[in-house]
DRENDO-1510 file (C-alpha; in Angstrom, 1 decimal, always signed):
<recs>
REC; n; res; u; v; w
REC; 1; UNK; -46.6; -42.6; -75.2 .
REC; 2; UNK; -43.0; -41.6; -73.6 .
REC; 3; UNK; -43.1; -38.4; -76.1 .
REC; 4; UNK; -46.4; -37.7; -75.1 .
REC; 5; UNK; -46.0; -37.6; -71.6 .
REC; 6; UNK; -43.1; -35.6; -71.1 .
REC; 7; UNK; -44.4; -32.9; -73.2 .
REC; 8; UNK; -47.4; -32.7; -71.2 .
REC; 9; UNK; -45.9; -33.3; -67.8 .
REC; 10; UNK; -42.0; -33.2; -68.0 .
REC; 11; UNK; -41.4; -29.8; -66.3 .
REC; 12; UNK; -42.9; -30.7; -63.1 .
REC; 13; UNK; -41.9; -34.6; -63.3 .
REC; 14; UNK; -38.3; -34.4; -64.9 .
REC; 15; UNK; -37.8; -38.2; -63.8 .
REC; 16; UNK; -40.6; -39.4; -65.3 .
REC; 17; UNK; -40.5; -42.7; -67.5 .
REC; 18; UNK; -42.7; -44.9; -68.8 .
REC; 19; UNK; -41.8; -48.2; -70.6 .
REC; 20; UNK; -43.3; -51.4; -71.8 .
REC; 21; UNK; -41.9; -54.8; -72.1 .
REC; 22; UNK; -42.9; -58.3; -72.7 .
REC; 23; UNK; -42.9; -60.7; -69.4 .
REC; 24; UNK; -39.8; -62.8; -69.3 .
REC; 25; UNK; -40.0; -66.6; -68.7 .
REC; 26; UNK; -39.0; -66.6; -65.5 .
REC; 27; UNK; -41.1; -64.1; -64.4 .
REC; 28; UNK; -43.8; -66.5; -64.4 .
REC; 29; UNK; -46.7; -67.4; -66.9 .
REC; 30; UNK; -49.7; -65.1; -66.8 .
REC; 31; UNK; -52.0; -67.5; -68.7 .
REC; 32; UNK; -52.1; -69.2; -65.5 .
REC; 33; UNK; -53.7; -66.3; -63.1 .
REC; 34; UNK; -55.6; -64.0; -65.5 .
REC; 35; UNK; -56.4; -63.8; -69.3 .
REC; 36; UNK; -56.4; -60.9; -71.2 .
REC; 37; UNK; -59.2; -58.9; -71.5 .
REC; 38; UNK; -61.6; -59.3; -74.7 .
REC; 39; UNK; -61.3; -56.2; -77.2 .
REC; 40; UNK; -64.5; -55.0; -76.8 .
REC; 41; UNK; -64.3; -55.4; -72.2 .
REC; 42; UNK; -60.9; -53.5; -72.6 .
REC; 43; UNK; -62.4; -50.6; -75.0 .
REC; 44; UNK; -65.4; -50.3; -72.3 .
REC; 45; UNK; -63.1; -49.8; -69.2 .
REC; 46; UNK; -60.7; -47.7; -70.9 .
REC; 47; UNK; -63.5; -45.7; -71.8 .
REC; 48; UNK; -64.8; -45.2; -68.4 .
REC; 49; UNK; -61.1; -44.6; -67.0 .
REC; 50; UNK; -61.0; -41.3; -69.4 .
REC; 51; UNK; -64.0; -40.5; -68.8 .
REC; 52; UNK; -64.2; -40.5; -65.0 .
REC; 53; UNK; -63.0; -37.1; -63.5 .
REC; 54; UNK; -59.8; -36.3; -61.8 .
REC; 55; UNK; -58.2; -33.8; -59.7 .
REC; 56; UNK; -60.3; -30.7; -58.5 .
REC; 57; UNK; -63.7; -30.4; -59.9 .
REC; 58; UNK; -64.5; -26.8; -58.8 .
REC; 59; UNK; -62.7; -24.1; -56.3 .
REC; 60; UNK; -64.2; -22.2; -53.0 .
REC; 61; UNK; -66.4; -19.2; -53.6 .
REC; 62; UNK; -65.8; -18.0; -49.9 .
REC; 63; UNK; -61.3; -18.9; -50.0 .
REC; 64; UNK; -59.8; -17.9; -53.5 .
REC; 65; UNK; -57.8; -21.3; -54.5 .
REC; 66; UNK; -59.5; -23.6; -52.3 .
REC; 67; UNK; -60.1; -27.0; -53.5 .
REC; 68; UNK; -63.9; -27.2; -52.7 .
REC; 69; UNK; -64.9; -30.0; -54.8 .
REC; 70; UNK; -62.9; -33.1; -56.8 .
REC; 71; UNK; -62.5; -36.8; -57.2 .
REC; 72; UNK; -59.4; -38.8; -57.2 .
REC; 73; UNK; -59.1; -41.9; -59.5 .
REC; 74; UNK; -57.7; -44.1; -57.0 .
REC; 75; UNK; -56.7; -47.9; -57.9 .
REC; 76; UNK; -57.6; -49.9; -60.8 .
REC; 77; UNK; -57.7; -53.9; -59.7 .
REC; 78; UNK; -58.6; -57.1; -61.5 .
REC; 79; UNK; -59.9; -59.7; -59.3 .
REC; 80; UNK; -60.0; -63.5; -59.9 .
REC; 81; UNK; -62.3; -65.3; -62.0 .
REC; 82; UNK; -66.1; -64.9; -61.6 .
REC; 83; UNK; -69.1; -67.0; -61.2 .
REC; 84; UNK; -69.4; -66.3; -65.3 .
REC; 85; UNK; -65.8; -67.3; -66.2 .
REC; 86; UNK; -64.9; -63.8; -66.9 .
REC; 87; UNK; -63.0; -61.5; -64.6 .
REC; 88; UNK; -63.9; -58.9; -62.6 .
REC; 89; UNK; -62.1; -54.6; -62.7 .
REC; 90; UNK; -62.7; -52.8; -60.1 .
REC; 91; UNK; -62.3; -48.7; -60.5 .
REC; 92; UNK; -61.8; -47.2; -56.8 .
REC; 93; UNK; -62.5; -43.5; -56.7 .
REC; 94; UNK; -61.8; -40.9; -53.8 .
REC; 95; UNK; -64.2; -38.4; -53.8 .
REC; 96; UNK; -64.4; -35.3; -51.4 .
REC; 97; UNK; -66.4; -32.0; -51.1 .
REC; 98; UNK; -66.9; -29.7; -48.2 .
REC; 99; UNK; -70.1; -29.0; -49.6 .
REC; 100; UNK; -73.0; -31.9; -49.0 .
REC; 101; UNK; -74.7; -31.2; -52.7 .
REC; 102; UNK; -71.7; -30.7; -54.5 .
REC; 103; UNK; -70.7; -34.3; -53.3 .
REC; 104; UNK; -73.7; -35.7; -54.3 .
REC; 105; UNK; -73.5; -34.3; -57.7 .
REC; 106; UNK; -70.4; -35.7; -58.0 .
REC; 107; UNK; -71.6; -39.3; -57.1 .
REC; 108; UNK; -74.5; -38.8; -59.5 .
REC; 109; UNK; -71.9; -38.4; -62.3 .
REC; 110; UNK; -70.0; -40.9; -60.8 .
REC; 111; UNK; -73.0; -43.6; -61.1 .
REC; 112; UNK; -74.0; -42.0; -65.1 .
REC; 113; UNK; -70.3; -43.0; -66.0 .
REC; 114; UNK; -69.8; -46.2; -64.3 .
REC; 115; UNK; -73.2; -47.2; -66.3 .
REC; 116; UNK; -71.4; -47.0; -69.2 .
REC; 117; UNK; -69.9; -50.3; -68.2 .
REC; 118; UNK; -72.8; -52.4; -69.1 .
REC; 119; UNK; -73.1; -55.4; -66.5 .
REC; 120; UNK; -70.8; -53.6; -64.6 .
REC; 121; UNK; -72.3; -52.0; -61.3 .
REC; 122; UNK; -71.4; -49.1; -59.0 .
REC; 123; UNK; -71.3; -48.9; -55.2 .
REC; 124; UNK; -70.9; -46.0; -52.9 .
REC; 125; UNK; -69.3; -46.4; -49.3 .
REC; 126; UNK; -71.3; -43.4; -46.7 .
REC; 127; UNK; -69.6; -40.1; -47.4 .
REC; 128; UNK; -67.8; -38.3; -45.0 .
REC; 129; UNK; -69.8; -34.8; -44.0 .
REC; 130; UNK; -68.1; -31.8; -45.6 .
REC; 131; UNK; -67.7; -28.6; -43.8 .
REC; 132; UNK; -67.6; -25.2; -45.6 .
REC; 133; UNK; -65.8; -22.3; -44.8 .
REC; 134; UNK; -67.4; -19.5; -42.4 .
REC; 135; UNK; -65.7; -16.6; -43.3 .
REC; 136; UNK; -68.4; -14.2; -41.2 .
REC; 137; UNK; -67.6; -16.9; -38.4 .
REC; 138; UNK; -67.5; -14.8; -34.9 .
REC; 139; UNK; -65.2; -18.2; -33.1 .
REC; 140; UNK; -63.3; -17.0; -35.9 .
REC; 141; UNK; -62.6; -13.5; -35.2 .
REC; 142; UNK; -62.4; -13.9; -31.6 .
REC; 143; UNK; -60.2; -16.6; -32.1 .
REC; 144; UNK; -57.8; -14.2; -34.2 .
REC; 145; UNK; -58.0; -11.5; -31.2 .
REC; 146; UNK; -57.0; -13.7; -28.7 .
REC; 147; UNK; -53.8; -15.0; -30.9 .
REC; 148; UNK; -52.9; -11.6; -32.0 .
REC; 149; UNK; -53.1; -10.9; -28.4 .
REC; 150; UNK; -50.7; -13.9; -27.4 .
REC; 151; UNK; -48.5; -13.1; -30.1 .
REC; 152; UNK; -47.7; -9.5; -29.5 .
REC; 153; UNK; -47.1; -10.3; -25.8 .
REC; 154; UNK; -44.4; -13.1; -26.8 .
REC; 155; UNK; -43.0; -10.2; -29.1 .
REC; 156; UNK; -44.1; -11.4; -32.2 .
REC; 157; UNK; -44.7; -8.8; -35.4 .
REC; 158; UNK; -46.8; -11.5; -37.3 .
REC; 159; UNK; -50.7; -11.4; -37.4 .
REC; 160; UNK; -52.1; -15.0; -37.3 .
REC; 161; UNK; -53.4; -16.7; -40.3 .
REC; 162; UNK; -56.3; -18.2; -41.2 .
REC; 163; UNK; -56.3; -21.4; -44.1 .
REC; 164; UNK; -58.7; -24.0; -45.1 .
REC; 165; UNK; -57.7; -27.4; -46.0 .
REC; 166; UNK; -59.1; -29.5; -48.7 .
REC; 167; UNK; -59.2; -32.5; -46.5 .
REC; 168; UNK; -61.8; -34.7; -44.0 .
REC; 169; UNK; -62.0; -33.2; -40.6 .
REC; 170; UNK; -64.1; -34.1; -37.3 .
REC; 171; UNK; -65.9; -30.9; -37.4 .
REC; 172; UNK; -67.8; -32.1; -40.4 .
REC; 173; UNK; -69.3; -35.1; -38.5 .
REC; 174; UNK; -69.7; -33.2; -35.4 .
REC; 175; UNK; -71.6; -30.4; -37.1 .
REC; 176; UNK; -73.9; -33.2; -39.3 .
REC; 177; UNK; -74.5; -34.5; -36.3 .
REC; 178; UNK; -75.5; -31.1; -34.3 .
REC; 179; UNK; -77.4; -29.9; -37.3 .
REC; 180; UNK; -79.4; -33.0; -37.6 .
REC; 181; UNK; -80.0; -32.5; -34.1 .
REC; 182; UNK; -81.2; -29.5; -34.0 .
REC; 183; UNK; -83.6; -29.8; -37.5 .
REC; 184; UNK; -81.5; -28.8; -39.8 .
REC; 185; UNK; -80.3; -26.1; -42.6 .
REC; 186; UNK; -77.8; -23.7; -42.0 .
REC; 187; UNK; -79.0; -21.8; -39.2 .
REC; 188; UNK; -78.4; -25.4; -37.1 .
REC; 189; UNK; -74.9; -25.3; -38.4 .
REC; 190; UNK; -72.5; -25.3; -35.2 .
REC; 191; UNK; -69.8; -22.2; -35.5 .
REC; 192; UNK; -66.5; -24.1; -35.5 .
REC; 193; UNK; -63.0; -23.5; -36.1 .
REC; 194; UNK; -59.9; -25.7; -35.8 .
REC; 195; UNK; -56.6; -25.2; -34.6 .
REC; 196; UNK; -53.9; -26.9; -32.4 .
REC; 197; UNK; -50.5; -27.7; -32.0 .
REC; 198; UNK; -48.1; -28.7; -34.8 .
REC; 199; UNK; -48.4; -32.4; -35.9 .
REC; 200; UNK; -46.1; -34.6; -38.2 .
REC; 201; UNK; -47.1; -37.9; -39.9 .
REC; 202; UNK; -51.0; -37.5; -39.2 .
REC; 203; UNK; -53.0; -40.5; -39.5 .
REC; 204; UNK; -49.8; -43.0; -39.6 .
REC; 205; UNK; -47.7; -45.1; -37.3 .
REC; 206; UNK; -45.3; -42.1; -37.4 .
REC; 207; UNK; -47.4; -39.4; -36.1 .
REC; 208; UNK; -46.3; -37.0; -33.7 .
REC; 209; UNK; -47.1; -33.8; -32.1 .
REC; 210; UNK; -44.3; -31.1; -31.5 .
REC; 211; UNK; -44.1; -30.5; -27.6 .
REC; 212; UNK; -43.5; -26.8; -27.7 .
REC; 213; UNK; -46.3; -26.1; -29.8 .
REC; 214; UNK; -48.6; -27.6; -27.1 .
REC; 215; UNK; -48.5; -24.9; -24.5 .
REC; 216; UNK; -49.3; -21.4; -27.1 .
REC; 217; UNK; -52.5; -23.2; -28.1 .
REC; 218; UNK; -53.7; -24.5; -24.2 .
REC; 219; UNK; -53.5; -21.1; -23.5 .
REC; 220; UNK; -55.1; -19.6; -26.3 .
REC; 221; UNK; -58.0; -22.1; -25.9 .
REC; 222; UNK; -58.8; -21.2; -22.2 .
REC; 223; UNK; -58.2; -17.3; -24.0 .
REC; 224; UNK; -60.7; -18.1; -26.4 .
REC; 225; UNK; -63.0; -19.8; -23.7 .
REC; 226; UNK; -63.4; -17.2; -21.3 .
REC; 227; UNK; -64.4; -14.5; -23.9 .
REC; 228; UNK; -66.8; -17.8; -25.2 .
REC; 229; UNK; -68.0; -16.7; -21.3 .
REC; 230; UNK; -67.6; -13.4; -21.3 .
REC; 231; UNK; -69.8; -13.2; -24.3 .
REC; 232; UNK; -72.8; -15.3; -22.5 .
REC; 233; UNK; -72.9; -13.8; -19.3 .
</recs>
């Protein structure tokens, strides 16, 4: 298994090690907690774990080497004892897609594979709302102007950049919720962008936002804001 590993993976993980051992005496009895699984239970889950897709499942149309679509095989867990006597594996998978149908497809697969567990059943949480790129996106554009703007007046050579994220943002809520608002289909969808100052740690007790990266993007939002006027009056 060690062999096989570092052939396929040892350039990028030079560290890597895998080993197997048998569980010392001290360590505890595990015939007290959980039995081994039965041949044929094993066989069926292992099954399933190669079977279930990981990593990116397809790449953006509109941004060359975008992650648009994948599924991340997340946790594998064996709870106590059920009502049967047997145990209980759990298979936790991540799944995320800027695109609504692509993410259903993938939970469609999803549920075909986890069949293959037999009395084994599969359970979605609600997805969060994806949100595709707009590359014709006229926020966009005048967004760009107005930074271009701001950045050759600071002195600055560099033209601003625009990237897309394989991740969950709040525009993707706020825009299902705007579209379903307004009936649907994509000439309800809200023309969004997202930008702000520079953030370290998101989403964990050590997140923090760089203080002099606050004041460039106030002032290109009120930028952006009165040409939003501009453009309505």
């Amino acid at each position: 298994m060690h062999s096989s590993l570092l052939a396929e993976y040892g350039i990028l993980e030079t560290k890597g090690s895998v080993s197997l051992r048998p569980l010392a005496a001290e360590e505890g009895d595990w015939r007290g907690s959980a039995m081994p699984l039965l041949v044929e239970s094993a066989e069926r889950i292992l099954n399933v774990l190669v079977a279930l897709p990981h990593g990116p499942l397809k790449f953006s149309h509109a941004v060359p080497g975008l992650v648009e679509t994948s599924n991340n095989v997340a946790a594998v867990t064996t709870d106590g004892p059920v009502a049967n006597g047997g145990e209980c594996v759990r298979v936790l998978c991540s799944s995320r897609s800027s695109v609504g149908e692509a993410m259903a497809g993938v939970r469609e697969k999803l549920s075909a594979i986890g069949g293959m567990m037999g009395k084994g059943k599969v359970e979605f949480s609600p997805a969060y709302p994806g949100w595709r790129p707009n590359i014709s996106s006229k926020v966009l554009e005048l967004t760009k102007a107005a930074l271009a703007a701001q950045l050759t007046a600071e002195g600055s050579t560099e033209p601003p950049q625009v990237l897309a994220v394989h991740a969950g943002l709040e525009c993707g809520l706020i825009g299902e919720k705007c579209a379903a608002a307004y009936g649907g289909g994509l000439a309800a969808e809200l023309d969004m962008i997202s930008f702000g100052p520079t953030i370290r740690g998101a989403h964990s007790p050590d997140e923090a936002v760089e203080i002099s990266t606050v004041p460039k993007f106030y002032r290109l939002t009120k930028a952006v804001l009165a040409e939003l006027a501009a453009a309505r009056a």
